[in-house]
C-alpha positions in Angstrom: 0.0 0.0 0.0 1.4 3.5 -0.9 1.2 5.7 2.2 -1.0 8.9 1.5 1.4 11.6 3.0 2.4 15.0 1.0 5.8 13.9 0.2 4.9 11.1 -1.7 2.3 13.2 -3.8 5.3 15.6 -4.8 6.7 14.4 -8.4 8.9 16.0 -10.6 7.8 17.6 -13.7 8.5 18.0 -17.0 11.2 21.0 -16.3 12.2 19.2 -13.0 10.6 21.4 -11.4 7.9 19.8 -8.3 4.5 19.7 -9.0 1.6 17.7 -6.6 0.1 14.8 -8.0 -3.7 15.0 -8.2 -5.3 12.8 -5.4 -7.0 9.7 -5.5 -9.9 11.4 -6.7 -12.5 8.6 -7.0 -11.6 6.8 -3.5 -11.5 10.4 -1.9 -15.4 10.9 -3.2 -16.0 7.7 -1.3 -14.6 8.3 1.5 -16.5 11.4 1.6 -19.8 10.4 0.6 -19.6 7.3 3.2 -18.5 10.1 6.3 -21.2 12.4 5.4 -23.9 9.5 5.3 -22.2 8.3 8.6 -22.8 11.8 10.3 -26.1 11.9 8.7 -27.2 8.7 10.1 -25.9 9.8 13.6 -27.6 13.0 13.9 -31.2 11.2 12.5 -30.2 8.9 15.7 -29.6 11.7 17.9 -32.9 13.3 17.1 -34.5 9.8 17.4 -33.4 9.7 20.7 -34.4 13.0 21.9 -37.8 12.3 20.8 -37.6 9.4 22.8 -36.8 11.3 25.5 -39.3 14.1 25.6 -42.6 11.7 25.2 -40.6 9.8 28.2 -40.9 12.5 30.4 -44.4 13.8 28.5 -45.6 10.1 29.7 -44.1 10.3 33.5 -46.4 13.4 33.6 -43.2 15.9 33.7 -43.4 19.6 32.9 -41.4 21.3 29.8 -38.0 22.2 30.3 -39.1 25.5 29.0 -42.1 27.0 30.2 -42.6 31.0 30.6 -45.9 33.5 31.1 -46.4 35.8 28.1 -48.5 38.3 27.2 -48.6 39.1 23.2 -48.6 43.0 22.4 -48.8 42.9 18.6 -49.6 40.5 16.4 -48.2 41.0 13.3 -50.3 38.5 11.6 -53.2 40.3 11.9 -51.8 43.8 10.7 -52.7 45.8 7.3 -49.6 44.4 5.8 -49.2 40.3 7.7 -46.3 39.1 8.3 -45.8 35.5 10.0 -44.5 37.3 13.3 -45.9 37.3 16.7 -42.9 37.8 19.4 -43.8 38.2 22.6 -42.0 39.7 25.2 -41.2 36.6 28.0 -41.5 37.1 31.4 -39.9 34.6 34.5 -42.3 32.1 36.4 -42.0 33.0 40.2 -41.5 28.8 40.7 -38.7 28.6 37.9 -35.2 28.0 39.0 -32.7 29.8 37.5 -28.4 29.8 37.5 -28.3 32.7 39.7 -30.4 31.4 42.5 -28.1 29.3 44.2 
């Protein structure tokens, strides 16, 4: 097997002058397109198993890790011009816990 390092890509050219050798480009593809579908694969599983997860805890009868009072001041989707935009302005539960509360 030839080893894949830089100095064995460098060949001399025509004017003796170095040039690098064009890689593998066919097994390089491959190798590419199996890693991405590996990744790709992995994150589905990831996502699989936070889903997992979260109807766990919706099952045990758990509350959202997320949960905060609002109270909507404009909604843009109703305006003379809509858009699909509706923030409203969050505001802290008086049971939530927060970093600074130690």
């Amino acid at each position: 097997m030839i080893p894949r390092d830089t100095e064995n890509r460098i060949e001399k050219g025509a004017a003796g002058t170095e040039s690098a050798r064009a890689p593998d480009t066919l097994a390089d593809i491959l190798a590419y397109q199996r890693d991405t579908w590996e990744h790709w694969v992995l994150f589905l599983d990831t996502l699989r198993q936070r889903a997992d997860d979260l109807l766990a805890d919706e099952r045990a009868g758990k509350p959202p890790l997320l949960d905060f009072d609002y109270e909507l001041i404009a909604d843009a989707r109703r305006f003379e011009r809509p858009a699909n935009y509706a923030p409203p302005p969050l505001s802290w539960n008086s049971g939530m816990i927060t970093g600074g509360s130690r």
